[in-house]
Legacy VTK file of the C-alpha trace (Angstrom):
# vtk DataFile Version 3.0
C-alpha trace
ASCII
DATASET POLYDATA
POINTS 556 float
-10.186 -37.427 -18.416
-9.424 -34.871 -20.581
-12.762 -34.951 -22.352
-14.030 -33.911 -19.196
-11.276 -30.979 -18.627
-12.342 -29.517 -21.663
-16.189 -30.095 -20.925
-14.920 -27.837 -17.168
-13.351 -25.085 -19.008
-15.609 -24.475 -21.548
-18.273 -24.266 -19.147
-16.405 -21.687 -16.397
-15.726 -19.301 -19.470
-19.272 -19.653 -20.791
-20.390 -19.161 -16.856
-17.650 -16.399 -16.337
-19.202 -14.474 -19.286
-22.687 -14.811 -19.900
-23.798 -14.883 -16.063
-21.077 -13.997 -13.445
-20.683 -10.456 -14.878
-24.270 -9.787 -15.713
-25.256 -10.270 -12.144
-22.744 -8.327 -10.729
-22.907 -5.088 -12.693
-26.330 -5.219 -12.260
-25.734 -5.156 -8.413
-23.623 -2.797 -8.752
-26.064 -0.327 -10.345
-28.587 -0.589 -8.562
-25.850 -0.595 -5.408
-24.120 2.699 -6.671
-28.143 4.082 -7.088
-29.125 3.532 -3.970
-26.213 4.663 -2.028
-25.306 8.078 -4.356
-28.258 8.086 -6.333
-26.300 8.389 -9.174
-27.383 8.271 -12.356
-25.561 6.884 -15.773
-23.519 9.832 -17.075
-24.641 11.641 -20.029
-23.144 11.435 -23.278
-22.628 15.337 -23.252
-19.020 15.776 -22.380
-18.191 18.701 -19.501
-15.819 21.757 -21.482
-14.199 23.474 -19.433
-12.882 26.964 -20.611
-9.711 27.232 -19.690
-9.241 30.684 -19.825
-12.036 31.346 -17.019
-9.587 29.707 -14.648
-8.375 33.059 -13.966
-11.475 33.362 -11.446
-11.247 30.365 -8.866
-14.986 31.547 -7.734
-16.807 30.937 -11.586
-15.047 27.971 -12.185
-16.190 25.610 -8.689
-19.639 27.793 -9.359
-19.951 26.351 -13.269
-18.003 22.741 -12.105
-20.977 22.474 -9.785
-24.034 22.699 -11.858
-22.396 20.881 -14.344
-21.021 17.923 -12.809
-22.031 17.857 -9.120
-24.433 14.536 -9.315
-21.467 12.388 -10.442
-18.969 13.925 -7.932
-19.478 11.408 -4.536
-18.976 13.449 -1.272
-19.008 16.730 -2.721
-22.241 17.636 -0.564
-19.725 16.589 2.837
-16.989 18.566 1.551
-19.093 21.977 1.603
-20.968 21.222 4.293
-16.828 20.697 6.459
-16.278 23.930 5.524
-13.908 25.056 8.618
-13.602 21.798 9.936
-10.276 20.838 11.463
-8.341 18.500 9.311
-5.373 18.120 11.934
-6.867 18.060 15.595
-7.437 15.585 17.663
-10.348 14.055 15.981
-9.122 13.744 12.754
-6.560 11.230 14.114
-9.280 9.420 15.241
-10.795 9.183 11.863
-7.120 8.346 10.372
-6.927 5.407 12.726
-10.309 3.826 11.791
-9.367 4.024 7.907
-6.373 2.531 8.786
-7.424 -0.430 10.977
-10.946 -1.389 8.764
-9.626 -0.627 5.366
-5.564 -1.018 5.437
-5.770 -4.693 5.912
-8.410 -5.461 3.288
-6.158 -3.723 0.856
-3.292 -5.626 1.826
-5.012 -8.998 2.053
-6.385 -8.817 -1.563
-2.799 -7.446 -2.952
-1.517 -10.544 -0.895
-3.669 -13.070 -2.191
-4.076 -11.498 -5.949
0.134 -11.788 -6.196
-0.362 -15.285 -4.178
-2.461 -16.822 -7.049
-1.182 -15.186 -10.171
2.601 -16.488 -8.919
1.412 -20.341 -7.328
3.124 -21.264 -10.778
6.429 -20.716 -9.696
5.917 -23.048 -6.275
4.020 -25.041 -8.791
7.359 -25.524 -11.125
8.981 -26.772 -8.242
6.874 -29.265 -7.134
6.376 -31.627 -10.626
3.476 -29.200 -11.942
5.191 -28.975 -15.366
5.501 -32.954 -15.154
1.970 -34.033 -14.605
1.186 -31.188 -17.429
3.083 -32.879 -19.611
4.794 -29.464 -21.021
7.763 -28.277 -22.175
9.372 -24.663 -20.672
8.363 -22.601 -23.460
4.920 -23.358 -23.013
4.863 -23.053 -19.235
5.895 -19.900 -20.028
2.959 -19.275 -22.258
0.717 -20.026 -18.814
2.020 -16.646 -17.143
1.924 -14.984 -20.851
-1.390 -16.241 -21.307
-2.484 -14.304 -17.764
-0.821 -11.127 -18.498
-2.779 -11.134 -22.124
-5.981 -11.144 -20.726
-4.940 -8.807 -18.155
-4.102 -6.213 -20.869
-6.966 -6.790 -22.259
-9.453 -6.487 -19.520
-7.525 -3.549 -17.734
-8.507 -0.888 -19.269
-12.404 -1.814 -19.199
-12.179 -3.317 -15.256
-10.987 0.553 -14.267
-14.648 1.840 -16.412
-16.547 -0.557 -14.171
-14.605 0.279 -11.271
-15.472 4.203 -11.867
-19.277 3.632 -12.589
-19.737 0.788 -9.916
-19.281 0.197 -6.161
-15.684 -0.597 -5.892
-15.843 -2.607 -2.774
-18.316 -4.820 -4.418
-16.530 -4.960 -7.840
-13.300 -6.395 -5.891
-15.184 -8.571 -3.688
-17.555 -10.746 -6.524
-14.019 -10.808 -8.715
-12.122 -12.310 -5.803
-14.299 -14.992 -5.093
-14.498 -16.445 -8.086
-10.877 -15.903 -9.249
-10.671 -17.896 -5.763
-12.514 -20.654 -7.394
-11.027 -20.506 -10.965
-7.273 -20.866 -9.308
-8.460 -23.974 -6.752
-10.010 -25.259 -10.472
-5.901 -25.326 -12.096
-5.638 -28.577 -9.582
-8.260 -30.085 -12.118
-5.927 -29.471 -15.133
-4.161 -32.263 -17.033
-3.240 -30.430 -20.037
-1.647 -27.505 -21.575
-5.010 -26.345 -23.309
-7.129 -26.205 -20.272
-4.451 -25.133 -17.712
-3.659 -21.907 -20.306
-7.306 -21.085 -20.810
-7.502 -21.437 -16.858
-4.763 -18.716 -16.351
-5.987 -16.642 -19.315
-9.356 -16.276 -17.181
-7.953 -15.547 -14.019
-5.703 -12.753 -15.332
-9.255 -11.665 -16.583
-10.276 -11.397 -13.380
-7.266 -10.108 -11.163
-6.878 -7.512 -13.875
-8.867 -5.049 -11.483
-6.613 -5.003 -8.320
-4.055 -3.196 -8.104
-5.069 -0.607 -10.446
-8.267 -0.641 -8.008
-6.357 -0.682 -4.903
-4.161 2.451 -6.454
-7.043 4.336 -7.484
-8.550 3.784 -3.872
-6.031 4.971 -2.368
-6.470 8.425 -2.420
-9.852 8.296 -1.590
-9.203 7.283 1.678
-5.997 8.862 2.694
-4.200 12.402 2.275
-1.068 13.483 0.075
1.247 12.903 2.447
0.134 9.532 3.854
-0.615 7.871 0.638
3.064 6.639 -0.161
3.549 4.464 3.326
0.040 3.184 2.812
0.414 2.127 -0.808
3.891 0.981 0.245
2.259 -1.483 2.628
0.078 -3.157 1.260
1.956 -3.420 -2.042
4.635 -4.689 0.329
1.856 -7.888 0.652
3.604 -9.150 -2.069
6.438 -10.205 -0.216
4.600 -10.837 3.071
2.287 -13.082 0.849
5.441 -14.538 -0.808
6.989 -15.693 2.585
3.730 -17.296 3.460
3.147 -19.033 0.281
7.102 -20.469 0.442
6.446 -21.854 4.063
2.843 -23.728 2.631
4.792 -25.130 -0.268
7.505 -25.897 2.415
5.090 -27.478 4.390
3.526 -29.290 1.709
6.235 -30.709 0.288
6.358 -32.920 3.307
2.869 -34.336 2.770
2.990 -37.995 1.251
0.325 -39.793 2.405
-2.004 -38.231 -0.520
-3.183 -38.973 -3.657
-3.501 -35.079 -4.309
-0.123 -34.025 -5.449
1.509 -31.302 -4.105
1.304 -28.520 -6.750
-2.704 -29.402 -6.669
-2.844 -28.931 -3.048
-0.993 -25.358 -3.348
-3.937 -24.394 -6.382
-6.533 -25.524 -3.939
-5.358 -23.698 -0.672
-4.808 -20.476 -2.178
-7.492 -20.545 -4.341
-10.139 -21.287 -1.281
-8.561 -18.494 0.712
-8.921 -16.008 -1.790
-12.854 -16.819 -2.082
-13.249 -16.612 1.658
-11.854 -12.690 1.680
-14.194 -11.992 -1.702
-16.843 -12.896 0.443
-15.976 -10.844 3.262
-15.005 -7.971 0.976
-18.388 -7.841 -0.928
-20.337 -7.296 1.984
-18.166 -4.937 3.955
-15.439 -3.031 1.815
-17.509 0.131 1.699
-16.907 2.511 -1.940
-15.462 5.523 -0.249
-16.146 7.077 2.956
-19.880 8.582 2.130
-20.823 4.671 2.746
-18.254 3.565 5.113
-20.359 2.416 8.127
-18.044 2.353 10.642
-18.199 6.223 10.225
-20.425 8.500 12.109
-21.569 11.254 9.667
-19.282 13.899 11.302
-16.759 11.670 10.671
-17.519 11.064 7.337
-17.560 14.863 6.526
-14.304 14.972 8.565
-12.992 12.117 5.721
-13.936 13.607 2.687
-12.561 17.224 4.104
-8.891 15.322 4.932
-9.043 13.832 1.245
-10.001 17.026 -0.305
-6.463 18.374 0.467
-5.233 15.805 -2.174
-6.501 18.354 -4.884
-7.844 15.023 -6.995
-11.559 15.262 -5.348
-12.994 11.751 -4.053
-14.846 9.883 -6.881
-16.418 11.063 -10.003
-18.764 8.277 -12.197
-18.984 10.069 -15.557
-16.546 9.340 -17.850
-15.378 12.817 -19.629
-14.364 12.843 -22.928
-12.062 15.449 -22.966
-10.033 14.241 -19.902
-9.531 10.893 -21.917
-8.081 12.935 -24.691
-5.846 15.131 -22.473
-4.440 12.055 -20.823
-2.994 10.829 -24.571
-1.532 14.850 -24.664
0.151 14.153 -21.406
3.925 12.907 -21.658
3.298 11.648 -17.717
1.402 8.832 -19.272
4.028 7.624 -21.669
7.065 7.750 -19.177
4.429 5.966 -16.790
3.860 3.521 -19.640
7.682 3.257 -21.103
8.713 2.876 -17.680
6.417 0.218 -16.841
7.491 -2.154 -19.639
11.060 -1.615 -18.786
10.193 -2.635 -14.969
7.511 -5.545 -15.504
10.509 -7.603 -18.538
12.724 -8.292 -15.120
9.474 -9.100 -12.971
8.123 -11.266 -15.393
11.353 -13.324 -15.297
11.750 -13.306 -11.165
7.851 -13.914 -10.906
7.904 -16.920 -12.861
11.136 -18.336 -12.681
12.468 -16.766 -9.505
12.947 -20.110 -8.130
15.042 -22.181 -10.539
17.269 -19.179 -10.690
18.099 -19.497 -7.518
18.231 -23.073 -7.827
20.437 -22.683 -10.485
23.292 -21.600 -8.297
23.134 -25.001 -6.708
20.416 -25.899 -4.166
17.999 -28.357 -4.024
14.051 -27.803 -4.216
13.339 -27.291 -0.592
16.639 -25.196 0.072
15.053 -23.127 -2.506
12.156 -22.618 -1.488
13.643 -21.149 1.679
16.069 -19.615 -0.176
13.217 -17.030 -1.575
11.811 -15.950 1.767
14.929 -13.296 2.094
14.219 -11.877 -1.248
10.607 -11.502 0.123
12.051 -9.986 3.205
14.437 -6.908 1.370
11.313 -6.673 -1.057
9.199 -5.699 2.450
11.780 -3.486 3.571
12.519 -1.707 1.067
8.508 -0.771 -0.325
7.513 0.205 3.671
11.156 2.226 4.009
11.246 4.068 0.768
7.172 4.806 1.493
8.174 6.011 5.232
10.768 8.312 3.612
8.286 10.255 1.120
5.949 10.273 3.714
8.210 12.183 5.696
9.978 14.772 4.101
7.798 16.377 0.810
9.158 15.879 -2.755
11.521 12.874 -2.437
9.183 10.246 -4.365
11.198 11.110 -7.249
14.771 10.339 -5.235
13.210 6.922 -3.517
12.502 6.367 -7.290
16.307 6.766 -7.981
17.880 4.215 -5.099
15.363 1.879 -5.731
16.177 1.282 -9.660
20.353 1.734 -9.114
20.160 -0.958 -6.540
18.257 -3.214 -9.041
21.472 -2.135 -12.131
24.244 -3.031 -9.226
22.705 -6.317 -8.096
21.810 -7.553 -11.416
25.400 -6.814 -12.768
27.138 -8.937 -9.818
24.633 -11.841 -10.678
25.440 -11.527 -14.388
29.151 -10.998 -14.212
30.290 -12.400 -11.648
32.254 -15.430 -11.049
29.607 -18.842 -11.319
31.406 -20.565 -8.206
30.841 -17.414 -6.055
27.525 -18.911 -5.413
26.310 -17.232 -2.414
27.915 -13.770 -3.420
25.318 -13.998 -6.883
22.630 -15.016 -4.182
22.980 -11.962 -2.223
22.656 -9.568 -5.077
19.837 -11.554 -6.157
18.172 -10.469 -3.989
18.634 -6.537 -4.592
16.417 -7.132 -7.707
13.223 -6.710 -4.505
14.199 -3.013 -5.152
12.686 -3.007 -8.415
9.200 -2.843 -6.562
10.242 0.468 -4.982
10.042 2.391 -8.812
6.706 0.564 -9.740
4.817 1.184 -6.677
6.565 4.778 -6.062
4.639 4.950 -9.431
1.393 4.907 -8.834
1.926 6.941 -5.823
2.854 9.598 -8.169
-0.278 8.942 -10.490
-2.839 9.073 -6.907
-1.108 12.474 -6.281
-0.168 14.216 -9.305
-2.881 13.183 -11.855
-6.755 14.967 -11.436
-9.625 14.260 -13.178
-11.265 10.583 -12.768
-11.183 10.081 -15.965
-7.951 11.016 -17.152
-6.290 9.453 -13.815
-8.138 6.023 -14.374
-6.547 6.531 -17.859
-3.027 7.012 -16.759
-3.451 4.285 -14.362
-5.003 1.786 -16.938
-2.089 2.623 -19.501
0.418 2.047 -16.874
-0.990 -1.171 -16.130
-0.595 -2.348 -20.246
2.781 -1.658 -19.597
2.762 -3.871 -17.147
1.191 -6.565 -18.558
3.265 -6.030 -21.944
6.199 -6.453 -19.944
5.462 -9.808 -17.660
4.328 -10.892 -21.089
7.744 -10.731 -22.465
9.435 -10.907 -19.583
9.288 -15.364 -18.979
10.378 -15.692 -22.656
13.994 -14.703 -22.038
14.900 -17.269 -19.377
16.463 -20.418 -21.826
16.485 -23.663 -20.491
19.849 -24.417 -22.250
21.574 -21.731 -20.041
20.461 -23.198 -16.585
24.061 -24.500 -15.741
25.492 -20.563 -16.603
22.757 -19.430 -14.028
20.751 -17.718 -16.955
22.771 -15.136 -18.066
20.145 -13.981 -20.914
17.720 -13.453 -18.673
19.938 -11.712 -16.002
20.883 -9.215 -18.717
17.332 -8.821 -20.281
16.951 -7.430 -16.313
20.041 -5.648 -15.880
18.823 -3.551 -19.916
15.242 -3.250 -18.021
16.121 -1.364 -15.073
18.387 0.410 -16.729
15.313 1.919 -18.998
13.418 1.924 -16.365
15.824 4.315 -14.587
16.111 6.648 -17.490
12.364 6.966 -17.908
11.466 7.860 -13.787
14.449 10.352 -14.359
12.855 11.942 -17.024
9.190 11.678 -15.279
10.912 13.650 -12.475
12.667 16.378 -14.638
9.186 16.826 -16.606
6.761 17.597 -13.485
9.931 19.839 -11.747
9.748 22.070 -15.544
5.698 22.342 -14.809
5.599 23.145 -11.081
8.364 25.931 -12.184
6.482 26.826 -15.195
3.429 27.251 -13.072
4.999 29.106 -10.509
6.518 31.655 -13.732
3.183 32.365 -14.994
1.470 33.100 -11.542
3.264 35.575 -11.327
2.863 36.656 -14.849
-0.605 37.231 -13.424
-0.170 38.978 -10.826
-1.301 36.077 -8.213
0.124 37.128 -5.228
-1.226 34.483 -2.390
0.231 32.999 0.700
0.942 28.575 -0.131
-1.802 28.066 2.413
-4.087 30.278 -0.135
-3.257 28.190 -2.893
-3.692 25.388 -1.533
-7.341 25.989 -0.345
-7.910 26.811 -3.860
-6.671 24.070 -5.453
-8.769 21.443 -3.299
-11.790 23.603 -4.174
-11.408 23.285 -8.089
-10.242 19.435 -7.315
-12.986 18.276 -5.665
-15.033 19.478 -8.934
-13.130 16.678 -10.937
-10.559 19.510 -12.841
-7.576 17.680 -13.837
-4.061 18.918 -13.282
-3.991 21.823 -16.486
-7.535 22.689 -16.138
-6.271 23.697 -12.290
-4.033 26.601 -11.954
-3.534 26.123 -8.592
-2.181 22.839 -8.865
1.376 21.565 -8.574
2.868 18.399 -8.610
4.528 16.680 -5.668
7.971 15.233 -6.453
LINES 1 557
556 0 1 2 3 4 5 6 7 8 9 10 11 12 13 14 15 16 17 18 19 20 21 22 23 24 25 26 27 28 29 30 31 32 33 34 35 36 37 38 39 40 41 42 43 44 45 46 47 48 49 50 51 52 53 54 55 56 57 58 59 60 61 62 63 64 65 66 67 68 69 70 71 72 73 74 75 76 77 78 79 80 81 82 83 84 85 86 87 88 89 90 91 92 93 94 95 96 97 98 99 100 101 102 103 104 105 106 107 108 109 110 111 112 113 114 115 116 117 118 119 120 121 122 123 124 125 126 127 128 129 130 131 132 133 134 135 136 137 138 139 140 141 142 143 144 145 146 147 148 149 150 151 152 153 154 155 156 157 158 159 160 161 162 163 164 165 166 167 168 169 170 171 172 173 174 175 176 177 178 179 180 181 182 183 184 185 186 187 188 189 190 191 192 193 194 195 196 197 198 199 200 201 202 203 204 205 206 207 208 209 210 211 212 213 214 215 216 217 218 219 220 221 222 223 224 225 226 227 228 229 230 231 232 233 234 235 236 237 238 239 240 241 242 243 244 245 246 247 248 249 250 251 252 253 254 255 256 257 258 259 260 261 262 263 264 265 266 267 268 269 270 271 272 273 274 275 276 277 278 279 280 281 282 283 284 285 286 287 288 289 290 291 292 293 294 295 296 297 298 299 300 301 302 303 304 305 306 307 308 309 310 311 312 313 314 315 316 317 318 319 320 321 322 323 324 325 326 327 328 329 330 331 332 333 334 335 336 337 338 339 340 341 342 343 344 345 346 347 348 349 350 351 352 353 354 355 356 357 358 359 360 361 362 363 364 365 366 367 368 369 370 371 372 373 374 375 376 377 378 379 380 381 382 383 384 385 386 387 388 389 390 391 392 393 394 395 396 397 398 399 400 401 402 403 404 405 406 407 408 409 410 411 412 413 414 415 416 417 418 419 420 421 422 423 424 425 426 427 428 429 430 431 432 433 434 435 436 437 438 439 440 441 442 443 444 445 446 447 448 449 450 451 452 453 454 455 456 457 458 459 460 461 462 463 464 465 466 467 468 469 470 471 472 473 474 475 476 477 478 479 480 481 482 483 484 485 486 487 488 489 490 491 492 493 494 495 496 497 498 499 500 501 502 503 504 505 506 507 508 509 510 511 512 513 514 515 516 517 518 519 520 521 522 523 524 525 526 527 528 529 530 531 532 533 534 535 536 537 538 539 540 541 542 543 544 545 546 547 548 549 550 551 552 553 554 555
């Protein structure tokens, strides 16, 4: 039997590789020709002189002769000069986005964190058993997917720039679909790592996607409930996936065993929504169908306010290079680490931790769906609150990572009897996905220029991956019966970073918008905010990032 394991992965990885990919990027070209008619960047970088900034006017003039075939709906954005961004039928534009695109993006954040995290129903249902493993190499299994992750990230976020995104997402999904049905298949520790090491290959473009579409689609101010919801899928997902293992652990008239069974089901759902995306997730709103073309110039005007532009497919040296200048990207990246060593635990192993205050498997597996629950709360609360009232991202930041310290600390310190009082601040560790996701909100609306925000974003995501790397190898079997107190710390040290570096993140964009504000008037520039603000969209939506606009300032 194993023979014939090895004979299956061998051939996925060879299929994954040589053919999968192939096909699909070259669909993607010829998809991203017909629909922009844009052509592969050329190798001559775009300079911009930043001293010419002084003159709004030459600078969108130059942008545009320069750059304007790679920038998609620029030609809808001049032609809404004027157009009403706040009446009546903008609304109506907002609520089509919402209802055909919001619940893609939250079913493929739902399903993405459904597969990646079937090991930990998995663990509880004999998975490690029939592998025949030990707990430091289970671990390896969600190292092994984080690796590959890192790996791929930062060249999934090139193909998602040159390439139809909608596409890109949808052919990945369905086969990461079929790759996670194909763990039920696994007998081994060899072919069930190389099985995870592939999928983290191909989930590796999701939420980094999802965060970099964002923007596209929705303005400054509604971004952070958006990206709050369906981020929040990871708890909705959660709750689901705890009721299926719930259920399943009932079935016992079956030779399939009940960790298989979870593989298969969320593996075949996930393929089913690749297919749907693929066909009908458009790129942006120049190809969304369900869009009249008033309405799309109406969409691409209500973006433009961001001051980011919608999509640019040539990647610009320069912007690289200015993202490694930028201290944003290293908080961002510091940060993430610190954030992803705790989630890498909780991900994994969140359900013998609980079970190691005393329940049994299925009380368990109940016992999560609360932590799911304050996880959902507090993403869609904290992302109604910045929403609402400008420059508090930075203070939603702040709650969310003290609650994670407090809870942690009760869990670690206190008392091992007090059983249910460690449960309940458990579960204040959910918080922790209020700094993470608050973000990348604060990369979609404070970094410009495609390529230096797709930079950001794919450093931040290393982080990540560096971090749920790590993060499994500090729970120690031989400390189950103290309710894992190295691992409880290794959390309680990571938030605590994690804390320090948003903090400084904050402190460092307040300095600029200050600094900004100082040498406007230096100049002379005496403008009303509306002014400004017209200005700014007009040099973002010719792909300037952040510095090269001096218009620009950050929203806290």
């Amino acid at each position: 039997m194993h023979r014939y394991e090895d004979i299956f992965t061998y051939t996925l990885s060879q299929l994954f590789v040589t053919q999968i990919v192939e096909e699909v990027l070259a669909t993607m070209a010829r998809s991203n020709v017909e629909d922009y008619g844009v052509e592969v960047a050329s190798k001559q970088d775009d300079k911009v002189d930043a001293a010419r900034y002084d003159d709004p006017a030459s600078i969108v003039d130059e942008k545009h002769s320069a750059d304007s075939r790679h920038e998609i709906g620029l030609d809808l954005y001049q032609e809404g000069y004027g157009v009403d961004t706040h009446g009546l039928e903008a609304r109506k534009v907002l609520k089509k986005i919402d209802w055909w695109i919001l619940p893609i993006f939250c079913a493929l954040q739902g399903f993405s964190f459904l597969d990646k995290t079937a090991l930990n129903f998995g663990n509880l249902w004999g998975m490690k058993k029939s592998l025949h493993v030990d707990s430091a190499q289970y671990s390896w299994f969600a190292s092994g997917f984080y690796l590959s992750y890192l790996v791929c990230t930062y060249p999934m976020t090139l193909v998602l720039q040159k390439y139809h995104t909608g596409k890109v997402l949808g052919a990945l999904a369905f086969v990461w679909g079929i790759v996670c049905a194909c763990m039920a298949v696994c007998h081994n520790f060899s072919g069930a790592l190389m099985t995870r090491i592939i999928l983290g290959a191909l989930e590796c473009a999701v939420t980094p996607g999802l965060g970099l579409m964002t923007p596209i689609w929705w303005t400054l101010a509604e971004q952070p409930v958006r990206l709050m919801t369906w981020y929040s899928m990871n708890g909705w997902f959660d709750i689901v996936g705890s009721f299926i293992s719930y259920g399943l652990g009932h079935v016992t008239e079956t030779t399939v065993r009940t960790w298989q069974l979870i593989f298969i089901i969320f593996g075949s759902l996930t393929s089913f929504l690749g297919i749907y995306m693929f066909f009908y997730l458009p790129d942006s709103p120049v190809t969304a169908k369900f869009l009249s073309h008033d309405q799309k110039v109406l969409a691409v005007k209500r973006v433009s306010e961001n001051r980011t532009g919608v999509k640019n497919t040539a990647f610009k040296r320069h912007q690289f290079v200015e993202a490694f200048k930028d201290p944003k990207m290293y908080l961002l990246f510091l940060a993430s680490i610190s954030a992803q060593i705790p989630n890498g635990v909780v991900t994994n192993f969140g359900s013998i931790i609980i079970k190691s205050f005393g329940f049994n498997n299925l009380q368990t597996t109940l016992l999560g769906i609360p932590d799911d629950a304050v996880q959902i709360i507090s993403l869609i609360g904290s992302g109604w609150v910045a929403s609402r009232w400008k420059n508090t991202r930075a203070i939603m930041m702040f709650i969310g990572n003290a609650t994670c310290i407090v809870g942690t600390a009760v869990v670690t310190y206190a008392p091992k009897d007090q059983r249910i009082l460690r449960l309940i601040f458990y579960y204040l560790h959910s918080f922790q996905s209020v700094g993470f996701a608050m973000g990348l909100v604060m990369i979609s609306a404070n970094v410009a220029g495609e390529t230096k925000r797709r930079t950001i974003q794919g450093t931040t995501f290393i982080g990540y991956c560096i971090g749920n790397i790590a993060g499994p190898h500090v729970l120690l079997d031989r400390e189950a019966k103290e309710g894992y107190p190295t691992a409880t710390k290794a959390m309680m040290g990571g938030y605590s970073a994690k804390t320090f570096f948003h903090l400084c993140l904050g402190l460092y964009m307040w300095y600029w918008n200050k600094r900004w504000d100082r040498e406007a008037r230096e100049r002379g520039e005496i403008m009303s905010n509306e002014e400004r603000l017209r200005r700014a969209e007009e040099v973002g939506m010719r792909d300037a990032t952040e510095f090269e606009n001096p218009y620009f300032r950050y929203a806290l």
